[in-house]
C-alpha positions as CSV (number, residue, x, y, z in Angstrom):
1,X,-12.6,15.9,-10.7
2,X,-14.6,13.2,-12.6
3,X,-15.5,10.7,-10.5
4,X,-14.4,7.7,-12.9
5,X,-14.4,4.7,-10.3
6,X,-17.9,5.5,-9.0
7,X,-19.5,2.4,-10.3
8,X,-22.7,2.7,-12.4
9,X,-26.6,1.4,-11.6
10,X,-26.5,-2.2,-13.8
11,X,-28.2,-1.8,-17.0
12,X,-27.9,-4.6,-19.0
13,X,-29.8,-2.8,-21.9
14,X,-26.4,-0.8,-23.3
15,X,-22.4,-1.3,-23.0
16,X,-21.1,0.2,-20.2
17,X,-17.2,1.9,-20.6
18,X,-14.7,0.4,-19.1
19,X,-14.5,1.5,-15.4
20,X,-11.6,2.1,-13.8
21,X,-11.7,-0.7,-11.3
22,X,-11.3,-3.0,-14.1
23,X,-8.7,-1.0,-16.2
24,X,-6.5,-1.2,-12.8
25,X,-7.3,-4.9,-12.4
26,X,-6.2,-5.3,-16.3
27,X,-3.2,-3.1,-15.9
28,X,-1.8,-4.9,-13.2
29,X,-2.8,-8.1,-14.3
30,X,-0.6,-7.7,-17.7
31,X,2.4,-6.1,-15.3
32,X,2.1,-9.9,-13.2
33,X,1.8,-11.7,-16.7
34,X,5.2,-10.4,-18.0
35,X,6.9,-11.3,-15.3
36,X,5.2,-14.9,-15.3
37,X,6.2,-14.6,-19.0
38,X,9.8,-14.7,-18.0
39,X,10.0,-17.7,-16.2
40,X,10.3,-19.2,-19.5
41,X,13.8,-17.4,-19.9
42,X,12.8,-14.1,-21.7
43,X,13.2,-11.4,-19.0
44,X,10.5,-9.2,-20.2
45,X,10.5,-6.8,-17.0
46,X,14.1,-6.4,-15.9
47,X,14.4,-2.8,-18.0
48,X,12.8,-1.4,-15.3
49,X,14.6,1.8,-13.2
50,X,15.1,0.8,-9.7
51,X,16.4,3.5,-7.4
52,X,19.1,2.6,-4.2
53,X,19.9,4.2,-1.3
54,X,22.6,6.9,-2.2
55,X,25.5,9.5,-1.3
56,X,26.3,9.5,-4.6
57,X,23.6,10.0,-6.8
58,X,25.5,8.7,-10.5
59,X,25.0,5.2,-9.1
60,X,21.8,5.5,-7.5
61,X,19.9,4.6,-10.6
62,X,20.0,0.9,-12.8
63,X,17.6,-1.7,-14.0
64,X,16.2,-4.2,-11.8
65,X,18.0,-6.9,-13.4
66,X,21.9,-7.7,-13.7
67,X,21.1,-8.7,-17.0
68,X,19.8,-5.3,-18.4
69,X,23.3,-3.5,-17.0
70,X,25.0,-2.2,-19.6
71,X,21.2,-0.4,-20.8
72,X,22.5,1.8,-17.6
73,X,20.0,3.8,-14.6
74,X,19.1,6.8,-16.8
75,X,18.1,5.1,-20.1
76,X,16.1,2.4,-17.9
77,X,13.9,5.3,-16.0
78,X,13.3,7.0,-19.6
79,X,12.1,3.3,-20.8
80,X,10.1,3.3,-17.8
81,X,8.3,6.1,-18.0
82,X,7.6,5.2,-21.8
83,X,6.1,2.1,-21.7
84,X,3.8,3.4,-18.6
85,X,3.1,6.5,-20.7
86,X,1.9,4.1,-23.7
87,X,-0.1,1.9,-21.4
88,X,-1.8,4.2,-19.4
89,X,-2.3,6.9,-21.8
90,X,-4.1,3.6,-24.1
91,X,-6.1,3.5,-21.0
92,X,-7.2,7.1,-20.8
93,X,-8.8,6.2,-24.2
94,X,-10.1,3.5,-22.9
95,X,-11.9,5.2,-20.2
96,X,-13.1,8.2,-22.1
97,X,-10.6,10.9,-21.2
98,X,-8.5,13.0,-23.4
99,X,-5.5,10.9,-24.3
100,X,-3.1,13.6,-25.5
101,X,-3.8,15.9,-22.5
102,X,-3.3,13.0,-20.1
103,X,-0.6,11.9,-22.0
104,X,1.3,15.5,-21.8
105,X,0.7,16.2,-18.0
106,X,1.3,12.5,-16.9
107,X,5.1,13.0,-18.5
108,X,5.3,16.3,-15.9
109,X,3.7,14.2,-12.9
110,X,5.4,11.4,-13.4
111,X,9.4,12.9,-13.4
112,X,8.2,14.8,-10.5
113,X,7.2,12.2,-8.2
114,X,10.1,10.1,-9.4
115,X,12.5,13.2,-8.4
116,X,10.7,13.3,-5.2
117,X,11.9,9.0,-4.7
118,X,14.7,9.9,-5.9
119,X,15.5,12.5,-3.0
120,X,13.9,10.5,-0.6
121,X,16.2,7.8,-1.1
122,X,19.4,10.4,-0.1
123,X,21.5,8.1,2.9
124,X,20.3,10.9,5.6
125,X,17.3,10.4,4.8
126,X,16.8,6.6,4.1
127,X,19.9,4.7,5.9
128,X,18.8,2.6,8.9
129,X,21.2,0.1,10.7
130,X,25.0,0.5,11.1
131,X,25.8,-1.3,8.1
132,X,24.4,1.4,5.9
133,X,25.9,3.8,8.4
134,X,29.4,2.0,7.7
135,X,28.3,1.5,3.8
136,X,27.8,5.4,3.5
137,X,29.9,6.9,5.6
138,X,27.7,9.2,7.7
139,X,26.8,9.9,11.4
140,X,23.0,10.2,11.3
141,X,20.1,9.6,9.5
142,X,16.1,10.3,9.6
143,X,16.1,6.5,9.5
144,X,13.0,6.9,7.3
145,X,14.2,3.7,5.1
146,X,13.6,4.2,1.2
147,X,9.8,4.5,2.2
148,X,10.6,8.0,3.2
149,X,10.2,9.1,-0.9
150,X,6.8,8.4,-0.5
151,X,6.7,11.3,2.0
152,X,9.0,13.7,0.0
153,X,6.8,13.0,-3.4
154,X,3.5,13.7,-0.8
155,X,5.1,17.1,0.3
156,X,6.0,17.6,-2.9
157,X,2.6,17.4,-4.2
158,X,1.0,19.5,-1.2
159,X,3.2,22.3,-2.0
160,X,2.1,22.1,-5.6
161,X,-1.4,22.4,-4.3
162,X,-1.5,25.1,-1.8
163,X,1.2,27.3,-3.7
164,X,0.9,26.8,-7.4
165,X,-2.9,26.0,-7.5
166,X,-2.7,26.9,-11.1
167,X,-0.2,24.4,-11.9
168,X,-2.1,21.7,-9.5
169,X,-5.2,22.1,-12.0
170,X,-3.3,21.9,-15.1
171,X,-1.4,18.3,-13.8
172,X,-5.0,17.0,-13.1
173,X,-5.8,15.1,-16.1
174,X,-3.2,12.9,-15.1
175,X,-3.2,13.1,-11.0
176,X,-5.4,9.9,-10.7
177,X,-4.3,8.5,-7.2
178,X,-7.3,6.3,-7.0
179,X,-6.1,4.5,-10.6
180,X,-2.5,4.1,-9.8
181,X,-2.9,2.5,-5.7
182,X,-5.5,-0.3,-7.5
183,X,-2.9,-1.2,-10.2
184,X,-0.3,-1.5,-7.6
185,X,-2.8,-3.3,-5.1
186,X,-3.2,-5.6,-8.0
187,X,0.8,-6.1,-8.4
188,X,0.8,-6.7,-4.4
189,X,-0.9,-9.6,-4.3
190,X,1.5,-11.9,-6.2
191,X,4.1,-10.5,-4.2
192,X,2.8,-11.1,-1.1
193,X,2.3,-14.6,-2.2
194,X,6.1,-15.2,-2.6
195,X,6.8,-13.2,0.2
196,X,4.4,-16.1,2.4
197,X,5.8,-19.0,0.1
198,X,9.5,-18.5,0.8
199,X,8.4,-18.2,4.4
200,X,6.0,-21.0,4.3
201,X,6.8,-23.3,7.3
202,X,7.5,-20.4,9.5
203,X,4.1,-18.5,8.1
204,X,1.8,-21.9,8.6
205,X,3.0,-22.3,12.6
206,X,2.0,-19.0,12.9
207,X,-1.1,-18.6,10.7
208,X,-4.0,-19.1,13.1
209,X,-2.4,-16.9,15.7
210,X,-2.4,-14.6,12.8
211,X,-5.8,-14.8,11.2
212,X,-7.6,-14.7,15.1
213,X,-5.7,-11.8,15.9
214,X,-6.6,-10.0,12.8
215,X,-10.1,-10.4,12.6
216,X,-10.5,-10.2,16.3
217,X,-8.8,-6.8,16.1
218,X,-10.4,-5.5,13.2
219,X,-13.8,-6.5,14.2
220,X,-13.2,-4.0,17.2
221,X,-11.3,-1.3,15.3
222,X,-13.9,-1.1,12.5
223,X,-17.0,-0.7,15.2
224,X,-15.4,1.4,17.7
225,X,-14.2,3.9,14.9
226,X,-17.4,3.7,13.4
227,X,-19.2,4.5,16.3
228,X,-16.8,7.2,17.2
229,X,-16.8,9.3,14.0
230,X,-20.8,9.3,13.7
231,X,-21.8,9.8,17.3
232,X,-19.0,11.8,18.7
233,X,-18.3,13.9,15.5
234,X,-21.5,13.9,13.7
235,X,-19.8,12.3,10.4
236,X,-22.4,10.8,7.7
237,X,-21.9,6.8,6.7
238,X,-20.1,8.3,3.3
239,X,-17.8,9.6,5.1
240,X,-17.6,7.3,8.9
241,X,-17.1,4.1,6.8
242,X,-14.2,4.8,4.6
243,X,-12.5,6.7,8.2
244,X,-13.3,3.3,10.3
245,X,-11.8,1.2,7.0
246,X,-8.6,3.4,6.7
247,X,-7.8,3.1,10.2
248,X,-8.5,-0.1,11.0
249,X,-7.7,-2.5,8.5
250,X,-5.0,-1.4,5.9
251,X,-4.7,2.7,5.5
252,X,-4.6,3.9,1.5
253,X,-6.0,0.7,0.2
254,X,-8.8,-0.1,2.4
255,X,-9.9,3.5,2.5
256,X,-10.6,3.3,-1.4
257,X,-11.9,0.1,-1.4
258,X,-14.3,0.9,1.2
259,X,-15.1,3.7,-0.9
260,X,-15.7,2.4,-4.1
261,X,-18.1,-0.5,-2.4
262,X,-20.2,2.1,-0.6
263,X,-20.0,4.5,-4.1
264,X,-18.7,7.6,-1.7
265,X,-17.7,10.7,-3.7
266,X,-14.0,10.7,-4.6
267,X,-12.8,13.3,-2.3
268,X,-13.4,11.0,0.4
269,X,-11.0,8.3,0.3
270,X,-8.5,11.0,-1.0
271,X,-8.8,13.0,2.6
272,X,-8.6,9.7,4.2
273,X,-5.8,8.6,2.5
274,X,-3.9,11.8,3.2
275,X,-4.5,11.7,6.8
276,X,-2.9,7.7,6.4
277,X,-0.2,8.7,5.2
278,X,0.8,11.3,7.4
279,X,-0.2,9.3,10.7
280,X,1.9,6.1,9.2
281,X,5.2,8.2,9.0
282,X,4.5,9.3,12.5
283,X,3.9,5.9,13.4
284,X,7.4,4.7,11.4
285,X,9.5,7.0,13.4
286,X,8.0,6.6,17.2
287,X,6.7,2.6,17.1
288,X,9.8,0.6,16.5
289,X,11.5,2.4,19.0
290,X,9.0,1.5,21.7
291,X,9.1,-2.3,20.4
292,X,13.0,-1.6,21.1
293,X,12.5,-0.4,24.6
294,X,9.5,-2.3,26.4
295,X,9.2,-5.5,24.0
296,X,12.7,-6.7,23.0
297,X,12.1,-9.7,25.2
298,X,8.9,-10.8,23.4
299,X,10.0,-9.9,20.3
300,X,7.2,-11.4,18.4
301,X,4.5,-9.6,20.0
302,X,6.2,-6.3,18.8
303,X,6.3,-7.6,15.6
304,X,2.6,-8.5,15.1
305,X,1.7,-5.0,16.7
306,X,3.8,-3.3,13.9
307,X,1.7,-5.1,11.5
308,X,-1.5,-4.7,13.2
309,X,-0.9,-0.7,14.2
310,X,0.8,0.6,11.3
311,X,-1.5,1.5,8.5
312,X,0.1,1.2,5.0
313,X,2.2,-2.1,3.4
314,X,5.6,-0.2,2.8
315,X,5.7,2.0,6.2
316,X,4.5,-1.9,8.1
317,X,7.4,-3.4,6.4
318,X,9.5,-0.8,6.8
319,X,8.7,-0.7,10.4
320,X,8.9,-4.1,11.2
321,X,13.0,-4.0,9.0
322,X,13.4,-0.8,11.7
323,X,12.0,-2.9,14.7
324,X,14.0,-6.4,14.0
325,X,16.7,-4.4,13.1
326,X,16.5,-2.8,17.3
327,X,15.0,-5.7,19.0
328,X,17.8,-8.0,17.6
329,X,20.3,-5.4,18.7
330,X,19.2,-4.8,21.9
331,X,18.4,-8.8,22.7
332,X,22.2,-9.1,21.6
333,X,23.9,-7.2,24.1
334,X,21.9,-9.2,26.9
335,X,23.3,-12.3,25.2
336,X,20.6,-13.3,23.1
337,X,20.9,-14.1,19.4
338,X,18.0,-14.6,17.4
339,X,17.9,-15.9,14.3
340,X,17.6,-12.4,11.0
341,X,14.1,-12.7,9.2
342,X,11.4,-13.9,11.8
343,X,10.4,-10.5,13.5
344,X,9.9,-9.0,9.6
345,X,8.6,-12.2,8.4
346,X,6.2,-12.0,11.5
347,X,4.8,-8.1,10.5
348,X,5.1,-9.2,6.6
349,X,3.0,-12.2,7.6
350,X,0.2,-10.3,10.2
351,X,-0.3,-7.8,6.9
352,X,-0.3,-10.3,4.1
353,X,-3.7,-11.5,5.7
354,X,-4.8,-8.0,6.5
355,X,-4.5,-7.2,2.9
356,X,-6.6,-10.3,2.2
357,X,-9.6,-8.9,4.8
358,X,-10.2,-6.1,2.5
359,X,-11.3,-7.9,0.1
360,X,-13.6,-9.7,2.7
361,X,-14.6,-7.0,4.1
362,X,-15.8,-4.9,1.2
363,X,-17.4,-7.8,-0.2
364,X,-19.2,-7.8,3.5
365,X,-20.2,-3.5,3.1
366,X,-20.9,-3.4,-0.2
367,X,-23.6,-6.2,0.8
368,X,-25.3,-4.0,3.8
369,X,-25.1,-0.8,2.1
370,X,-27.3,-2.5,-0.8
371,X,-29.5,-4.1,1.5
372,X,-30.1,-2.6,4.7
373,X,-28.4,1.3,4.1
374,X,-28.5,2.7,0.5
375,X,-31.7,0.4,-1.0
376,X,-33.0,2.0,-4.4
377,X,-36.3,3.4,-4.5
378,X,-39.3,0.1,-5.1
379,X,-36.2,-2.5,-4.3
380,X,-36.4,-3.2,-0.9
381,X,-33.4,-5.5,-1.3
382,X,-30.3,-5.7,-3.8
383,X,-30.3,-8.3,-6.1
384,X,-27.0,-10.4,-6.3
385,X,-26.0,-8.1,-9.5
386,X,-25.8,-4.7,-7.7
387,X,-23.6,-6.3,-4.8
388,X,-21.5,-6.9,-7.8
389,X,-21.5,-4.1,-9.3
390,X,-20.6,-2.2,-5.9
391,X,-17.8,-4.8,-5.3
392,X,-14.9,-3.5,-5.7
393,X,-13.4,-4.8,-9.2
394,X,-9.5,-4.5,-8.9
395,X,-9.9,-6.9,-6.0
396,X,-10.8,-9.4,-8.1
397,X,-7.2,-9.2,-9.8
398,X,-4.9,-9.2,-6.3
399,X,-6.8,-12.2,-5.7
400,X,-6.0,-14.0,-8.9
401,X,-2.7,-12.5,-8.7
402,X,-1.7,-13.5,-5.0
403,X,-3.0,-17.2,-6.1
404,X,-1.2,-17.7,-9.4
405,X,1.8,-16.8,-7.8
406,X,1.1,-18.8,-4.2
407,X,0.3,-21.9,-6.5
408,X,3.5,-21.5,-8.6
409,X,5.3,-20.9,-5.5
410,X,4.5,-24.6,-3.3
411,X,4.2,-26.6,-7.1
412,X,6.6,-25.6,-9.7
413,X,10.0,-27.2,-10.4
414,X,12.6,-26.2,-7.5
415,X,14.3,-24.2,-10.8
416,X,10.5,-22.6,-11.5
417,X,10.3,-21.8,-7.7
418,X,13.2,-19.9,-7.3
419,X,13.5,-18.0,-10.8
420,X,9.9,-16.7,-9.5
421,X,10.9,-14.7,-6.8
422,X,13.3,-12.4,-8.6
423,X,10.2,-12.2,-11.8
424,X,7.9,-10.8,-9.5
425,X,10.6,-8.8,-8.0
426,X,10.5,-6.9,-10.9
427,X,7.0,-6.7,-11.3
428,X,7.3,-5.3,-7.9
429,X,9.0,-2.5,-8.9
430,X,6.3,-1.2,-11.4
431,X,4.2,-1.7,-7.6
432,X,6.5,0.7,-6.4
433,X,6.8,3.3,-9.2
434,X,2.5,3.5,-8.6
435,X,2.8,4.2,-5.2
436,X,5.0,6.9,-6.0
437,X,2.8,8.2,-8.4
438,X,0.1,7.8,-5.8
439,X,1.6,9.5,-2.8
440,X,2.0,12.6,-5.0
441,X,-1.0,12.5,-6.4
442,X,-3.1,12.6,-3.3
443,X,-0.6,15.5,-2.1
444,X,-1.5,17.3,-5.6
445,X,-5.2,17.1,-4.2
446,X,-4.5,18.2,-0.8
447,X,-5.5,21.7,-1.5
448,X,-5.8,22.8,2.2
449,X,-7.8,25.6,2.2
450,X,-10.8,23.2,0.4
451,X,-10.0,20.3,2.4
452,X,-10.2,22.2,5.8
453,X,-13.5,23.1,4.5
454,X,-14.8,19.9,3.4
455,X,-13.5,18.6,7.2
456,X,-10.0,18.1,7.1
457,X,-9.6,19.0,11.3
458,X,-12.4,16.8,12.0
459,X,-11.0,14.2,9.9
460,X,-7.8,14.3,11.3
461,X,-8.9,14.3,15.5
462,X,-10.9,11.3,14.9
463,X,-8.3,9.2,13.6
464,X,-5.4,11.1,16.8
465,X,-8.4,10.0,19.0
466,X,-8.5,6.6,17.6
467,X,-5.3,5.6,16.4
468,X,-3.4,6.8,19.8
469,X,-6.2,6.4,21.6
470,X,-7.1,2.8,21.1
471,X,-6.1,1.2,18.5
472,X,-2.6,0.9,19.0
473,X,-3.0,-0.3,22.7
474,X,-6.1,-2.8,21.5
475,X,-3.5,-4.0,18.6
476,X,-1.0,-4.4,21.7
477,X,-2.9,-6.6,23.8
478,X,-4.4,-8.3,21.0
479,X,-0.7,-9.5,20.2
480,X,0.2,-10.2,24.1
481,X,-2.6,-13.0,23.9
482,X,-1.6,-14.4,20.6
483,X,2.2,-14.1,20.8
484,X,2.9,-13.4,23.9
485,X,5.5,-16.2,24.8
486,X,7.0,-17.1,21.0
487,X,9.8,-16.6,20.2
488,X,12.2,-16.7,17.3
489,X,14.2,-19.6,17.2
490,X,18.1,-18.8,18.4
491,X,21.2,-17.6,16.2
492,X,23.0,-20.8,15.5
């Protein structure tokens, strides 16, 4: 695999190709812009094939928006897939690859992984509270939420790899996992932005409990797994740094921006990121149900641990729906009614400012791996252009992207402020559709046999040693002493 993200020694003799980093910045950029665009009253984005919770699977698919109805679910995935098909393949030329090849494996990848959401969003599999239960008509359920396709498209693509490894290396051109979870990083950050807007009064009591928990709890995640994978498992910095990043901060994302701002070889993050996955679903189906048992009585201290144990956006989210969903239950039958939205908007909150730290914290690596770990031959110390060049470029565009939409958020017209959230609710979707692409992908890549022998077992007992061993518990207390005490404010 070509390691297009690894980011080249600055040379300011001769034009460098467009790297990745920033093709994922642009890419999600333009997504953001369109929907901005339709604040003016074109809805440029609403085409796009959104995917419900289903029994019956003729009305799982439609648009986004209302509006785009009558253009009906199937026509709206096939417009979907063609106008990401035209954009990306424009940026496989871009980036020097073979358009047409990319352009005829990414039409196979991309109906697969979307077959794989599409499954995963089957009412067994995805239906949660006993409203669904009523809505559908069943008896049980996996309770995996919708998030659950991103584990069917990840099994999907691991049985690609280990069974059809013929197939696996013809779909490569277009299995780019590392492209298509910055583009959607990117699309993140605006809606996280009106995800803290709309909760803004509730969000600012709560934000320097937030921030102090955060950074005291990643400032001991990050060391202690650190320490943990090089002393007690003989792991180099390539490969310790990305593992402490993944675990401790925010799972997929972190572990390939710590990887891009260290320059560690692709397959790094990629092993990470596989193990993230697989350890978040675990965590999805065994955490909430704790929060439910020992914490319904401080129900905001389960909801920051959510967000502070659970590694990825969706499966934190998703957890903290599961866990207010529970907590509220169980609180009710005692005779307490809280008040929907606070225990979510607590987790959502906690890992809105998690996803700002990587940024921060990459920034902070790719600064001591120029300096003090990885200097160049005759230059003691990095100049101020290699940090940038090791920086991490599609963070640049969550940033702008969270801030556009933050700002439009607290100063546009009341009519501006609340036609925003549905626009970037369909830019969200495109957000979706690459982490589908991206869960598959990495499971496309997990070719067993070569990652047990690269150090998939070693891999995956440091992060069971850390993640049960420590983190979770350190992410518990961290919570007692922040939120230990707050409460949601009471039903009615």
């Amino acid at each position: 695999m070509t390691d297009t993200t690894q980011i080249q020694t600055l040379d300011l003799g001769a034009p460098k190709p467009l790297t990745e980093d920033w093709l994922a910045a642009g890419i999600g950029l333009f997504v953001v812009a369109l929907a901005f665009l339709g604040l003016s009253g074109t809805d440029l984005l609403g085409w796009a094939a959104t995917t419900s919770v289903w029994m019956n699977p003729s009305g799982a698919l439609a648009p986004a928006a209302k509006s785009f109805a009558s253009l009906g679910g199937l026509p709206a995935l096939l417009l979907t897939y063609a106008a990401l098909l035209v954009v990306l393949s424009l940026g496989a030329v871009i980036t020097g690859a073979n358009a047409a090849r990319f352009a005829v494996t990414f039409t196979v990848l991309f109906f697969l992984a979307y077959a794989s959401w599409f499954i995963g969003n089957y009412a067994h599999f995805a239906a949660v509270t006993p409203a669904d239960f009523k809505k559908f008509d069943i008896s049980w359920s996996a309770r995996l939420t919708n998030e659950g396709g991103f584990i069917v498209a990840l099994l999907v693509g691991i049985v690609i790899a280990n069974f059809f490894p013929r197939f696996a290396a013809w779909l490569r051109p277009a299995v780019r996992p590392e492209l298509y979870i910055k583009i959607a990083i990117v699309i993140l950050g605006a809606f996280i932005a009106v995800t803290a807007a709309s909760k803004l009064n509730f969000a600012s009591s709560l934000l320097l409990r937030g921030v102090a928990a955060i950074i005291e709890a990643y400032l001991i995640y990050w060391s202690v797994v650190y320490f943990v994978a090089r002393k007690w498992f003989g792991f180099s910095r390539e490969w310790a740094a990305p593992l402490a990043s993944g675990i401790s901060i925010c799972g997929v994302a972190a572990a390939i921006a710590t990887g891009g701002a260290i320059r560690a070889r692709p397959q790094v993050p990629i092993l990470v990121s596989s193990l993230v996955v697989i350890f978040a679903v675990v965590e999805v189906l065994i955490l909430p149900f704790l929060a439910e048992q020992f914490l319904w009585r401080d129900p905001l201290v389960a909801a920051a641990w959510i967000g502070l144990a659970v590694k990825t956006d969706g499966a934190a989210v998703a957890a903290g729906g599961i866990t207010e969903a529970l907590v509220n239950a169980k609180a009710a039958i005692e005779g307490v009614r809280y008040e929907p939205g606070w225990i979510l908007a607590t987790t959502t909150t906690v890992k809105i400012f998690i996803d700002v730290f990587i940024g921060v914290w990459t920034f902070i690596l790719a600064y001591i791996w120029t300096n003090h770990i990885n200097v160049q031959a005759g230059q003691p110390k990095a100049t101020v252009g290699e940090i940038w060049q090791r920086f991490p470029k599609f963070i640049i565009g969550f940033v702008l992207t969270f801030a556009a939409a933050l700002i439009t958020a607290l100063t546009a017209s009341p009519a501006t402020a609340k036609a925003l959230s549905p626009a970037i609710g369909e830019a969200n979707v495109f957000r979706v559709i690459f982490f589908i692409l991206t869960f598959f992908s990495i499971g496309v890549l997990s070719d067993f046999r070569k990652l047990w022998e690269d150090g998939l077992g070693k891999l995956a007992a440091v992060y069971l040693l850390c993640l049960f061993g420590f983190v979770i518990w350190v992410g518990l207390f961290i919570s007692w002493i922040f939120f230990g005490g707050v409460h949601p404010p009471l039903a009615g």
